[in-house]
FIPA-422354 format. One line per field, with one value per atom (N, C-alpha, C): atom name; residue number from 1; x, y, z. Coordinates in pm, 1 decimal. Each point is the difference from the previous one (the first is absolute). Layout:
// FIPA-422354
doba <- [CA	...];
nuvo <- [NUM	...];
xx <- [X	...];
yy <- [Y	...];
zz <- [Z	...];
END
This chain:
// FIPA-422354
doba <- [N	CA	C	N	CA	C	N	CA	C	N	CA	C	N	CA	C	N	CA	C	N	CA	C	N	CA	C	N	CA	C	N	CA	C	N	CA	C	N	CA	C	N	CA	C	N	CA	C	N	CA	C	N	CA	C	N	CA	C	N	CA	C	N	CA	C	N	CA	C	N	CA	C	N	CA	C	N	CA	C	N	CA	C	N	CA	C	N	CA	C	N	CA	C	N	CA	C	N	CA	C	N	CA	C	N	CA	C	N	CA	C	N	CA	C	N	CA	C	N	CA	C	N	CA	C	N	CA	C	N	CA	C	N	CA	C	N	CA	C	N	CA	C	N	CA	C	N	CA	C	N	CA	C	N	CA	C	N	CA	C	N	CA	C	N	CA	C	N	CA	C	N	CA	C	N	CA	C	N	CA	C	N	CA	C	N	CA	C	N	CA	C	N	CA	C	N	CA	C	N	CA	C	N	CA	C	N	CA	C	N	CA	C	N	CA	C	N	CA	C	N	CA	C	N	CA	C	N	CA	C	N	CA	C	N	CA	C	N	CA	C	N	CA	C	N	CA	C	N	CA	C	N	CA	C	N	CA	C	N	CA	C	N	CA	C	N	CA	C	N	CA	C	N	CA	C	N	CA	C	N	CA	C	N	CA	C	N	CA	C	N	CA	C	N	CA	C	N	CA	C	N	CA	C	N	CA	C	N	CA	C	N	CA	C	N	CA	C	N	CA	C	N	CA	C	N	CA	C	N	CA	C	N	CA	C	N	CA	C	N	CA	C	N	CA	C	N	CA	C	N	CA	C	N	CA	C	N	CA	C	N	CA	C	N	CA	C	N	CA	C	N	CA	C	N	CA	C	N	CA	C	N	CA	C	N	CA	C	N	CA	C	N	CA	C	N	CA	C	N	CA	C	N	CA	C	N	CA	C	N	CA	C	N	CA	C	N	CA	C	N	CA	C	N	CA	C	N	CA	C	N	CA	C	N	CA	C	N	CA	C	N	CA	C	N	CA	C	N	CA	C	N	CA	C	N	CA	C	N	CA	C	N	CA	C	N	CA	C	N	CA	C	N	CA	C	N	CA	C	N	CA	C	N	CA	C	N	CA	C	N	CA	C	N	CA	C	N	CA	C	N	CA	C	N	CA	C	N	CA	C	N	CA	C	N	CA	C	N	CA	C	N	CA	C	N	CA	C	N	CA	C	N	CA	C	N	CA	C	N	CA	C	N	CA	C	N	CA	C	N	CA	C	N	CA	C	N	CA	C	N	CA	C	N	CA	C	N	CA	C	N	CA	C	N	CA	C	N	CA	C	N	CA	C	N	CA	C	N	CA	C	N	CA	C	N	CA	C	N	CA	C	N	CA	C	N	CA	C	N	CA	C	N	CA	C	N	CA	C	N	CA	C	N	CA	C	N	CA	C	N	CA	C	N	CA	C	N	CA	C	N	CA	C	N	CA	C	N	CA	C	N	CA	C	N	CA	C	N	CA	C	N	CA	C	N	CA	C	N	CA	C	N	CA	C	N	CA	C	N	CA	C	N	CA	C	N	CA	C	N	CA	C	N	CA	C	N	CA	C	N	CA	C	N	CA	C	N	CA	C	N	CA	C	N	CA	C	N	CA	C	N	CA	C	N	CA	C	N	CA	C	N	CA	C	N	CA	C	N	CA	C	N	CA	C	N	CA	C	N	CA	C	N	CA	C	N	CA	C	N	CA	C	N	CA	C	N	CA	C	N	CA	C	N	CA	C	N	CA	C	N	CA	C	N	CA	C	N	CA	C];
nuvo <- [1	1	1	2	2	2	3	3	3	4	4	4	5	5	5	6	6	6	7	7	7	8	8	8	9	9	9	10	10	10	11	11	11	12	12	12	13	13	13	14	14	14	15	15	15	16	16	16	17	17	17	18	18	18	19	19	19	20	20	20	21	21	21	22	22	22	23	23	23	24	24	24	25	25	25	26	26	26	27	27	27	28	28	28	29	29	29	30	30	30	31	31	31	32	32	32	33	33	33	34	34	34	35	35	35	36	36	36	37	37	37	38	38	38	39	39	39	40	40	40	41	41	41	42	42	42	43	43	43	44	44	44	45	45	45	46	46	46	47	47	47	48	48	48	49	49	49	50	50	50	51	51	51	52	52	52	53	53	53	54	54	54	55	55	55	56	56	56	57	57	57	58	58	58	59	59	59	60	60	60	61	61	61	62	62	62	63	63	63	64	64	64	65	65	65	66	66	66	67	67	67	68	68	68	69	69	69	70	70	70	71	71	71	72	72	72	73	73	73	74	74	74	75	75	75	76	76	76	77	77	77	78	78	78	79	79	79	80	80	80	81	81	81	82	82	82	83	83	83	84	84	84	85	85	85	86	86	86	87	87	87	88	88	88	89	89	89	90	90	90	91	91	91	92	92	92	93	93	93	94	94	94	95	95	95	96	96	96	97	97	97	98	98	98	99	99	99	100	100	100	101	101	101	102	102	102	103	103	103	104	104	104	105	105	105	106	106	106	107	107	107	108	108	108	109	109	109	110	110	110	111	111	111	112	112	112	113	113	113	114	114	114	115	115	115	116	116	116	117	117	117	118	118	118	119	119	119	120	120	120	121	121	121	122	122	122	123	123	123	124	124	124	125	125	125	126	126	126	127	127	127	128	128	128	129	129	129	130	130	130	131	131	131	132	132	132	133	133	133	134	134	134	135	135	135	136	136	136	137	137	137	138	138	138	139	139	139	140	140	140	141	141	141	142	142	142	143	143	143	144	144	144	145	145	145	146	146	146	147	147	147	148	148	148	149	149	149	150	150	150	151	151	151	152	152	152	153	153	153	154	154	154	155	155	155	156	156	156	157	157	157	158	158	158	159	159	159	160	160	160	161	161	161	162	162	162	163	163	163	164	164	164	165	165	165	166	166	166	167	167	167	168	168	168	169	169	169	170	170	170	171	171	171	172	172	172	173	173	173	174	174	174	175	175	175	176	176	176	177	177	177	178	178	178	179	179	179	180	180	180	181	181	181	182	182	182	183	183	183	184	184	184	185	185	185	186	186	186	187	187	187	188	188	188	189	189	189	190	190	190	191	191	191	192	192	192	193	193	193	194	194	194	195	195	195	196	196	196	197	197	197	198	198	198	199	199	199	200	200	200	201	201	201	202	202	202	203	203	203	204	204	204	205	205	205	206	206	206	207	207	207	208	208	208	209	209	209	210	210	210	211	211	211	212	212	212	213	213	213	214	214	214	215	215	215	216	216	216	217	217	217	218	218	218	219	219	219	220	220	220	221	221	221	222	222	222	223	223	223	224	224	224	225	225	225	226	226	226];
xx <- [8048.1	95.1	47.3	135.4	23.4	-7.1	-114.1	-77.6	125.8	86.1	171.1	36.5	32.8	90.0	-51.9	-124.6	-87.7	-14.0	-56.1	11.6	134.1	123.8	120.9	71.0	-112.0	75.0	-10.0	-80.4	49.8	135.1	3.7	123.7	126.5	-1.5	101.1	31.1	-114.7	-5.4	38.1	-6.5	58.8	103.8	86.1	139.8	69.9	-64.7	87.6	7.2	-138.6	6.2	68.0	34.6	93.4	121.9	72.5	117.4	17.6	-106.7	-32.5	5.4	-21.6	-59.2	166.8	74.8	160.2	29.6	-13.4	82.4	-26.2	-152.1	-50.5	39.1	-0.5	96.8	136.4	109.0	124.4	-27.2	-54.6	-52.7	-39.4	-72.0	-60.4	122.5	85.4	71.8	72.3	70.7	101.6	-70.9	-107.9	-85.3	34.0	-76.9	35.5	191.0	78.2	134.1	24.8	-63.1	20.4	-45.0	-138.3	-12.9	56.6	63.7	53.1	105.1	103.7	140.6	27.7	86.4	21.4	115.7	51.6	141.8	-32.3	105.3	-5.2	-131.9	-42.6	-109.9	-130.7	5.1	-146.7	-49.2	-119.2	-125.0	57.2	84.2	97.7	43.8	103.1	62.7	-79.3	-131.6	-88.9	-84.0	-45.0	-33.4	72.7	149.1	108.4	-8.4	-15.0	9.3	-109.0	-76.6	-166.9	30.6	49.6	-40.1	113.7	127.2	136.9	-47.3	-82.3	25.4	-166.7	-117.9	-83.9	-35.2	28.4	11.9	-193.6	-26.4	-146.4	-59.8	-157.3	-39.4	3.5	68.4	-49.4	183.6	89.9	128.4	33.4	62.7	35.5	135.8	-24.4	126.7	41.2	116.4	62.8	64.3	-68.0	38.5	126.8	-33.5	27.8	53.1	107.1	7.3	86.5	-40.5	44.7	25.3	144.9	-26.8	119.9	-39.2	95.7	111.0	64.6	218.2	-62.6	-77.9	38.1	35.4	135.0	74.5	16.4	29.4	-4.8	146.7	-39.8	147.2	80.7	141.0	91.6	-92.8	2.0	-43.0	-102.9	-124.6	-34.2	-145.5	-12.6	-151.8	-138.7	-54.4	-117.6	-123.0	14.0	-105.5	-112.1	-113.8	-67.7	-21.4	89.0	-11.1	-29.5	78.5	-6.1	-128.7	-77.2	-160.8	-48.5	-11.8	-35.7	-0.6	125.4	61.7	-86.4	14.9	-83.7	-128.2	-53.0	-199.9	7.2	122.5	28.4	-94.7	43.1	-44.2	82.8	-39.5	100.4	-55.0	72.9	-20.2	-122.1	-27.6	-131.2	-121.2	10.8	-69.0	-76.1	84.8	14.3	-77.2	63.5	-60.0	-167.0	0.7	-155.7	-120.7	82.9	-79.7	-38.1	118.8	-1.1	-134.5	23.4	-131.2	-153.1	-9.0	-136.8	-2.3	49.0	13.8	-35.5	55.9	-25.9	-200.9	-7.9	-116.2	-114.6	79.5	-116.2	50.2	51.4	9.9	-95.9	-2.6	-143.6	-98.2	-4.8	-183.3	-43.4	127.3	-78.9	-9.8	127.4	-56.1	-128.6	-70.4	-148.3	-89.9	37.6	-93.8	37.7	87.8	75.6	-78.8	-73.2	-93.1	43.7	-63.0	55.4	77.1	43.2	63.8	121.1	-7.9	118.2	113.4	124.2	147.0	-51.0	-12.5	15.9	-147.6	-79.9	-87.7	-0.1	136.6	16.8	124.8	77.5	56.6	-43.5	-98.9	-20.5	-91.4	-0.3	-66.0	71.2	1.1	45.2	91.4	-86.6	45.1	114.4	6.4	67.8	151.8	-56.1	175.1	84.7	-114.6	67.5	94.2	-76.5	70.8	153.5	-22.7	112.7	83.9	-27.9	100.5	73.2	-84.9	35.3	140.1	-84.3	100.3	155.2	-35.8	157.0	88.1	-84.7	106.0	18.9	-59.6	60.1	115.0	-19.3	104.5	111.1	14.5	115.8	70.8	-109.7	96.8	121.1	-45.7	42.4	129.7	-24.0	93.0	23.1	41.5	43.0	48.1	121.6	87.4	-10.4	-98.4	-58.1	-73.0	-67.9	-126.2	56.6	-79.3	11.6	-107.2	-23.8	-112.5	100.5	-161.1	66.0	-144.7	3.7	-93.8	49.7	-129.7	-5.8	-147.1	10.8	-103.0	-53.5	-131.4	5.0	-100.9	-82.4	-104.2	-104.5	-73.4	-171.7	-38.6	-8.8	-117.9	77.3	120.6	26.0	135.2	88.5	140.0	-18.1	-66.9	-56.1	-43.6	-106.8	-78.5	160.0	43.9	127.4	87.1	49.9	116.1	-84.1	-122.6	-67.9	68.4	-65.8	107.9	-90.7	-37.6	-100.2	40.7	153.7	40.8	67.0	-11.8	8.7	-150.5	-88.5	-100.8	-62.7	95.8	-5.8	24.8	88.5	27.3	-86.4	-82.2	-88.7	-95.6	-65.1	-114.0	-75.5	18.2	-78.2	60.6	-65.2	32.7	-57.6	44.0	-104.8	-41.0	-105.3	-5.0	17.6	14.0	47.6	-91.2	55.6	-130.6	13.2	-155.8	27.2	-2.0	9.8	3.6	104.1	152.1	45.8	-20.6	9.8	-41.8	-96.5	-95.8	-106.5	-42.9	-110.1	-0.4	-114.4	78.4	-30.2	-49.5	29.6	9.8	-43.1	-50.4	-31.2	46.3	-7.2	19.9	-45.0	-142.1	-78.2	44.0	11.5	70.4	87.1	153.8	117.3	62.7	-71.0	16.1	-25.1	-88.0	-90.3	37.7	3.6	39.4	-82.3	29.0	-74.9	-63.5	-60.2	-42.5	154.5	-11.8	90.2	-9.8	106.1	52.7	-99.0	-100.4	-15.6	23.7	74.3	97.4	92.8	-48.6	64.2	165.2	69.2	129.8	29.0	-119.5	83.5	-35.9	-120.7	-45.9	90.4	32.4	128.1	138.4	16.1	157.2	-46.0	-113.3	-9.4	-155.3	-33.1	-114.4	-88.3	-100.7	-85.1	22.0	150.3	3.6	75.2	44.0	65.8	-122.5	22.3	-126.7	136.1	-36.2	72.8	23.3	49.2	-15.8	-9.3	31.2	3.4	60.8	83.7	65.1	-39.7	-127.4	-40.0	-76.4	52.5	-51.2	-90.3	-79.1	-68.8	-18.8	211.9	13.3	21.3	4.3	90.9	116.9	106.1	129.8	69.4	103.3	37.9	77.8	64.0	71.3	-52.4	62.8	-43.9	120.3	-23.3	108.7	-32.7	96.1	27.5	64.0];
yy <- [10619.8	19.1	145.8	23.2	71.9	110.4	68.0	105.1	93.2	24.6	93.3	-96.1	-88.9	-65.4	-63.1	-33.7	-67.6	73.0	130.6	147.0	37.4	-66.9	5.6	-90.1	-105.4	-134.5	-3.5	99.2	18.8	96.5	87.3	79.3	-78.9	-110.0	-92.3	-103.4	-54.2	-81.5	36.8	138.3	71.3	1.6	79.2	15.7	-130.1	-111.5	-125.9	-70.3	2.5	-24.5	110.8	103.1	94.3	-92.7	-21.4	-50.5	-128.6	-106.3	-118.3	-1.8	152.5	28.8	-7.1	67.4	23.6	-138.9	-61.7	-153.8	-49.3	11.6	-77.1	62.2	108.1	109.2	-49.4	-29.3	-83.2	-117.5	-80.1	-114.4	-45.9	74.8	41.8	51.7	45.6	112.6	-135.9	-77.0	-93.2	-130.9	6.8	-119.7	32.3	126.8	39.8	55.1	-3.6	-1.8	-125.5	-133.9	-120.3	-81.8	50.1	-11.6	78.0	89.4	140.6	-154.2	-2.8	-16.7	-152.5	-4.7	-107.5	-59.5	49.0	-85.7	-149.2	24.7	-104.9	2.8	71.3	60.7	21.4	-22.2	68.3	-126.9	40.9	-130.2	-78.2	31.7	-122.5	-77.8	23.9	-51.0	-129.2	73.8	-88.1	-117.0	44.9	-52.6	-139.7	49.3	-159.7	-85.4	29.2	-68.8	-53.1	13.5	-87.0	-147.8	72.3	-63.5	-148.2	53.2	-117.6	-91.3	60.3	-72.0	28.4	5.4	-14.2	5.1	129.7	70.7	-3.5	-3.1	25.0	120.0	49.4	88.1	106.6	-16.2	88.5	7.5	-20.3	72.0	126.5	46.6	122.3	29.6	128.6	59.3	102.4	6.3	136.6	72.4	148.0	101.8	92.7	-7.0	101.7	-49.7	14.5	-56.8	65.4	14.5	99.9	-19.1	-77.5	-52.6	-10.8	-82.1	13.6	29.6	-65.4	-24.6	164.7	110.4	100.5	111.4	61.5	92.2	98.2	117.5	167.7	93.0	75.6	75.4	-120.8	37.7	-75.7	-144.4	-44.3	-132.6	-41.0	71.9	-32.9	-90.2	-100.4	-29.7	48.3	13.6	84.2	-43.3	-159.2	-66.0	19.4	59.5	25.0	133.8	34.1	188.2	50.2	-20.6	65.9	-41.1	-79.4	-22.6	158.5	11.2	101.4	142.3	17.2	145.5	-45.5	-108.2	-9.6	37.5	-28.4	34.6	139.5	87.9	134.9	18.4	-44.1	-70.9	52.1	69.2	43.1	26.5	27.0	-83.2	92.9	107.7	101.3	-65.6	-66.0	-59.3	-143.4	-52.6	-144.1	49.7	119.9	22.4	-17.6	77.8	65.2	-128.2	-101.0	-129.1	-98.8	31.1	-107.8	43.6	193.2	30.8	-48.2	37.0	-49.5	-151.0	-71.7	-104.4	-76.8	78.0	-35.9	3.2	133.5	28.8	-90.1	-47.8	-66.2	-128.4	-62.0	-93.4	-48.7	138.8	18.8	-7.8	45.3	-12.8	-85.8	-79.0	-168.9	-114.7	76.7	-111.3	-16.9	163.8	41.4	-113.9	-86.4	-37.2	-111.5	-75.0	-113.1	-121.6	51.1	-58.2	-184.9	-95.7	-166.9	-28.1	88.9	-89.4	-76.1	-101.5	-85.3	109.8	-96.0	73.3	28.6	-170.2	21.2	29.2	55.3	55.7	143.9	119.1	95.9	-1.5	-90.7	-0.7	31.1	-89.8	12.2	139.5	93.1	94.0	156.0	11.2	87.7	116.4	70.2	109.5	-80.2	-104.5	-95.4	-5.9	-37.4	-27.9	143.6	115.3	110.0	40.2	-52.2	84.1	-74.0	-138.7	-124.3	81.3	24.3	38.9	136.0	80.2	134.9	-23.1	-44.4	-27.3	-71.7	-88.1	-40.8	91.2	56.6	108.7	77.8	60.8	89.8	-67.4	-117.8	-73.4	-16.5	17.2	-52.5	138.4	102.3	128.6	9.1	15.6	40.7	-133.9	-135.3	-103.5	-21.9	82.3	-74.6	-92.4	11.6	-106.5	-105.6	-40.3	-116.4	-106.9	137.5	-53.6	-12.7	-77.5	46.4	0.0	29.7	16.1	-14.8	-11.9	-64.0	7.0	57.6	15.8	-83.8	-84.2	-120.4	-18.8	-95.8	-0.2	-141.3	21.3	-140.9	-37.2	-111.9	4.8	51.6	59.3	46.1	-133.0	-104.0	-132.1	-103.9	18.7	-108.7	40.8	-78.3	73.8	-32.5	-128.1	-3.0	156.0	32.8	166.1	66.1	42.0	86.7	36.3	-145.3	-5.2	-43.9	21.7	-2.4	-150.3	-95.8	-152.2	-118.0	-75.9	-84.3	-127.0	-28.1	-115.1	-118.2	87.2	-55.8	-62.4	14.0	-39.9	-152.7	-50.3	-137.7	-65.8	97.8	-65.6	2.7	78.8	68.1	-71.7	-30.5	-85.4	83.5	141.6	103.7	177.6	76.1	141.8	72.9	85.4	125.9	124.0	35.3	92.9	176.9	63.2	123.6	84.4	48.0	116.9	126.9	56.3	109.6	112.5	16.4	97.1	7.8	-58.0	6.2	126.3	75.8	183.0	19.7	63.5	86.2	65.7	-60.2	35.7	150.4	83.2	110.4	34.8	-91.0	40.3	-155.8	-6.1	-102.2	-38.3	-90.0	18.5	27.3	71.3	63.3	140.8	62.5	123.6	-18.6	-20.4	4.5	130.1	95.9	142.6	65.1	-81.1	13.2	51.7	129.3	37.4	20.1	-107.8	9.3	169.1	-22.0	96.5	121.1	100.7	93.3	-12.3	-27.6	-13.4	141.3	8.3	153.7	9.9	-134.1	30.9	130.2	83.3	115.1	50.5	-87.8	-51.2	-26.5	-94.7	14.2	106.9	88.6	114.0	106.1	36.5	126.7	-44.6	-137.1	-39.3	21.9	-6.5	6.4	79.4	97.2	69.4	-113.4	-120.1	-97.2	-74.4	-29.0	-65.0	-150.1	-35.2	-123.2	-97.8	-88.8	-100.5	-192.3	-69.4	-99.2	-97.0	-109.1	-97.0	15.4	115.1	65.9	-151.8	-53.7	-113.1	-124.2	-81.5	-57.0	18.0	-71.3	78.0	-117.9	-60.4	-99.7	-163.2	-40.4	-86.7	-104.1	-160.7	-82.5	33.7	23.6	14.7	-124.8	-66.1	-152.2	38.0	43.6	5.9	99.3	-39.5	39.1	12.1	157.1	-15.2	-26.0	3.5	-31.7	66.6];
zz <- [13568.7	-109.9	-2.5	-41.6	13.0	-127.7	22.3	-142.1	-38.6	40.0	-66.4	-87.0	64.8	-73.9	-134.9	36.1	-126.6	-116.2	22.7	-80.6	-52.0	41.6	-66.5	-103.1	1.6	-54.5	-174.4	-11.5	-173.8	-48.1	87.8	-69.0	66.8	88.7	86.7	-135.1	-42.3	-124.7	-133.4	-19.2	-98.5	-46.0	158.4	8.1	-11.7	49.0	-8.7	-148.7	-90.2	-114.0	-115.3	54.2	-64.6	3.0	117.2	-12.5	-53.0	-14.3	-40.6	-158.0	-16.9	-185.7	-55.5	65.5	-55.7	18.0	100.1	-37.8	-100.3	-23.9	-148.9	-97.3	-10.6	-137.8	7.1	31.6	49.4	-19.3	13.0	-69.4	-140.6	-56.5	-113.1	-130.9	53.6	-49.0	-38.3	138.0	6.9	-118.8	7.6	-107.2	-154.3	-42.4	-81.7	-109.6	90.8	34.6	-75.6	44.6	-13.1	-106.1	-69.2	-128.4	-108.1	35.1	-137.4	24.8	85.1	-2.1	-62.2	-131.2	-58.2	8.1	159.7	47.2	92.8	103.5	62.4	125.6	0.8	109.3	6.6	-179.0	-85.1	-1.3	-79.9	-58.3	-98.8	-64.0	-102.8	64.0	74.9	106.2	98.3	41.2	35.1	-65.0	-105.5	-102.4	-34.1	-47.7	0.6	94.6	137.8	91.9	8.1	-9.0	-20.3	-72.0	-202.5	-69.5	-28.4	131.7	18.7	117.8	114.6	105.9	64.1	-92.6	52.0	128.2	48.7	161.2	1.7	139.4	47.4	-27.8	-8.2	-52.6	128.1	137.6	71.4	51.3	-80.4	3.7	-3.5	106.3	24.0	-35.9	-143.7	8.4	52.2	37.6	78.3	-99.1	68.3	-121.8	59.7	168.7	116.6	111.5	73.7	144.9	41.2	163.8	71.7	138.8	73.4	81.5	76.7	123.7	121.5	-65.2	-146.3	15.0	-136.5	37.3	-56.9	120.2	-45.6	91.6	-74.5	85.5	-53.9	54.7	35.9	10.3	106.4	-5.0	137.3	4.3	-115.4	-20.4	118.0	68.3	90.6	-18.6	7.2	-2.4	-64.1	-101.0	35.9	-56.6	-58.1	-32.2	-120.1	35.7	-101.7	-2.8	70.5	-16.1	-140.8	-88.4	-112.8	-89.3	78.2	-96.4	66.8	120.4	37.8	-73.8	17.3	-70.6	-156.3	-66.8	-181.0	34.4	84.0	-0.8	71.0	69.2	47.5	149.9	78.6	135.2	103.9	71.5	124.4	136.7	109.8	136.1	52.3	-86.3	48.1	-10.1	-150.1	-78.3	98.0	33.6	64.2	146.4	43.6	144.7	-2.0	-119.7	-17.5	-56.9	-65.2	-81.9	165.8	110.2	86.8	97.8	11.4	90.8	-77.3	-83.7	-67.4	-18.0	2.9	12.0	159.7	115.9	110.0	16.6	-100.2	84.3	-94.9	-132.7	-78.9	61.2	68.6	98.9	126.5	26.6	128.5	-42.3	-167.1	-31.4	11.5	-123.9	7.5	92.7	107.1	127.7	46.8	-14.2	37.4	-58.2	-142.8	-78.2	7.2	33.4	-12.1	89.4	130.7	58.1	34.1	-83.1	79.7	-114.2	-133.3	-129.9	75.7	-87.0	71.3	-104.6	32.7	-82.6	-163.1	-25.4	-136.4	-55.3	104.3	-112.2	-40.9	147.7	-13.3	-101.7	-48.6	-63.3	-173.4	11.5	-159.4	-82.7	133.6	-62.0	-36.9	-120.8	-58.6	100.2	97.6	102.9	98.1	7.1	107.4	-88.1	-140.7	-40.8	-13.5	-67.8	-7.7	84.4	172.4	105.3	8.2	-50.2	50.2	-141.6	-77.1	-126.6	62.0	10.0	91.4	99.5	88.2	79.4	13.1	-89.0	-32.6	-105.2	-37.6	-84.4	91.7	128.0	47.9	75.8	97.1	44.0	-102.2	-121.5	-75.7	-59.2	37.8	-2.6	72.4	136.8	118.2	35.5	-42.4	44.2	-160.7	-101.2	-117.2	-33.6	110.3	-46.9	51.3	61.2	31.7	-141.1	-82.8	-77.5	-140.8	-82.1	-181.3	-11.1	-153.9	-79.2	-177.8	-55.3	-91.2	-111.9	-110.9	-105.0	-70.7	-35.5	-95.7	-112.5	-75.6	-105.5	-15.5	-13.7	-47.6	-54.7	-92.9	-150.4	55.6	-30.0	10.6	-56.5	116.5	-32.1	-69.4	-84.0	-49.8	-107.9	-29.9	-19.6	-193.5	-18.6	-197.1	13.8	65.2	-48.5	16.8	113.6	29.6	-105.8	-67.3	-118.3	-148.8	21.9	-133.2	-101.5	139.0	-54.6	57.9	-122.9	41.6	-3.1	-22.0	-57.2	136.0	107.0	133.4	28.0	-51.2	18.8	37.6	-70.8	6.4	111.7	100.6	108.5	180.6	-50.4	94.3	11.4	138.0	9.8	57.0	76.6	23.5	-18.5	-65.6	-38.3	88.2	48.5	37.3	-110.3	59.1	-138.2	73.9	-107.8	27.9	65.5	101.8	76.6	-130.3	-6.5	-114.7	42.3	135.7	83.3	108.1	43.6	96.1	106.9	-89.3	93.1	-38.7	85.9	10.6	-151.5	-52.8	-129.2	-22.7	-40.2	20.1	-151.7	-65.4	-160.6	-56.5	-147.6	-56.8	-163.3	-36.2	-115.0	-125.2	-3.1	-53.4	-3.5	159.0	60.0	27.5	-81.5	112.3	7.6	14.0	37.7	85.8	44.7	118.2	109.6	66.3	137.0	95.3	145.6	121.0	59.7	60.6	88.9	57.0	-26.0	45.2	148.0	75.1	157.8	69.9	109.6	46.4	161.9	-5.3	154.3	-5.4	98.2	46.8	-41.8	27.2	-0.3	-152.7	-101.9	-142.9	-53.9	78.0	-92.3	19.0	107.3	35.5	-96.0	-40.7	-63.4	-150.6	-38.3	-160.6	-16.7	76.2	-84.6	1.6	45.9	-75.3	-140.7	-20.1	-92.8	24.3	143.9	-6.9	-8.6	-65.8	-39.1	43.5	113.2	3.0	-52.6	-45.2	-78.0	-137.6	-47.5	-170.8	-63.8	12.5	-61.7	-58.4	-8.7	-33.4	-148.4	-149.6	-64.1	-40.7	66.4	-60.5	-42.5	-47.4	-41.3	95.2	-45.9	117.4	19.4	116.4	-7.9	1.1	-76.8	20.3	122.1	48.5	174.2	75.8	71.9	184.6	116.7	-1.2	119.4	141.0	65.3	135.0	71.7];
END
């Protein structure tokens, strides 16, 4: 095995869950966006549509989309470019996510040993890299790709729209995860702040004070982005 590379695979894992952390802040942001807003886009909005046409509990709404028929200067193509430029993403950026990426590629081949596909599939480090990677592919070929932020019930759309009168029609509910994110905080403590970051890299950007996942204050959230 190769002892460099192994000795590198936390600050490799770092840097990649750095950039992983802004999508979810863009996400989060776009969720929250979606419950304030009491137009056509918001949780009212959603809400009606439940309580007219009894939609499924794992309906996805679109808040965001960003895709092949979007064009930029001289009307040219440019796909999902402009998700890019919103999370502030550029081709230095992309160079640098794709090298650490190659090399946290090599680790886990090291470890990967007889798993069949789908058992390297279902493990956490496996999808990261598959998520990784297609965002960097959809940089570079935008206008090939979309993307698209959406929402949809934490467990069940009665909890979501605080509406129990669909009830009747359901022969099975799911119930609400009370944790979709990493619960860093509780509802005893929803003040609660994780462990301060003492990777090298967040300590030089903030003195020892970036602490990750600050956002969770405890409660169930009724949605979930995407």
């Amino acid at each position: 095995e190769d002892e460099s590379l192994k000795d590198k695979v936390p600050e490799i894992a770092h840097d990649l869950l750095l950039f992983v952390e802004r999508i979810i802040k863009n996400m989060r942001e776009s969720r929250e966006r979606f419950e304030n807003n009491q137009g056509r886009v918001g949780v009212n909005a959603a809400s009606e549509e439940y309580r007219k046409f009894k939609c499924p509990d794992d309906k996805e709404f679109e808040l965001r989309y960003f895709g092949p028929t979007s064009v930029g200067d001289g009307k040219n193509p440019i796909g999902c470019k402009s998700y890019f430029d919103l999370i502030g993403t550029n081709t230095k950026e992309i160079k640098f996510i794709e090298s650490q990426l190659e090399q946290f590629n090599d680790y886990m081949q090291s470890k990967r040993g007889n798993k069949t596909e789908m058992q390297r599939n279902n493990t956490i480090a496996e999808r990261l890299y598959d998520l990784l990677s297609t965002l960097c592919s959809a940089f570079r070929l935008s206008e090939h790709f979309y993307t698209a932020t959406v929402v949809s019930a934490n467990g069940n759309l009665d909890f979501a729209t605080d509406s129990e009168e669909n009830s009747n029609f359901r022969r099975f509910k799911r119930n609400p995860k009370p944790y979709p994110q990493f619960p860093v905080a509780s509802v005893d403590n929803p003040h609660h702040r994780p462990k301060v970051c003492h990777h090298p890299s967040c300590n030089k950007k903030s003195k020892g004070t970036i602490s990750h996942n600050t956002y969770c204050d405890g409660t169930t959230p009724k949605w979930e982005s995407h």
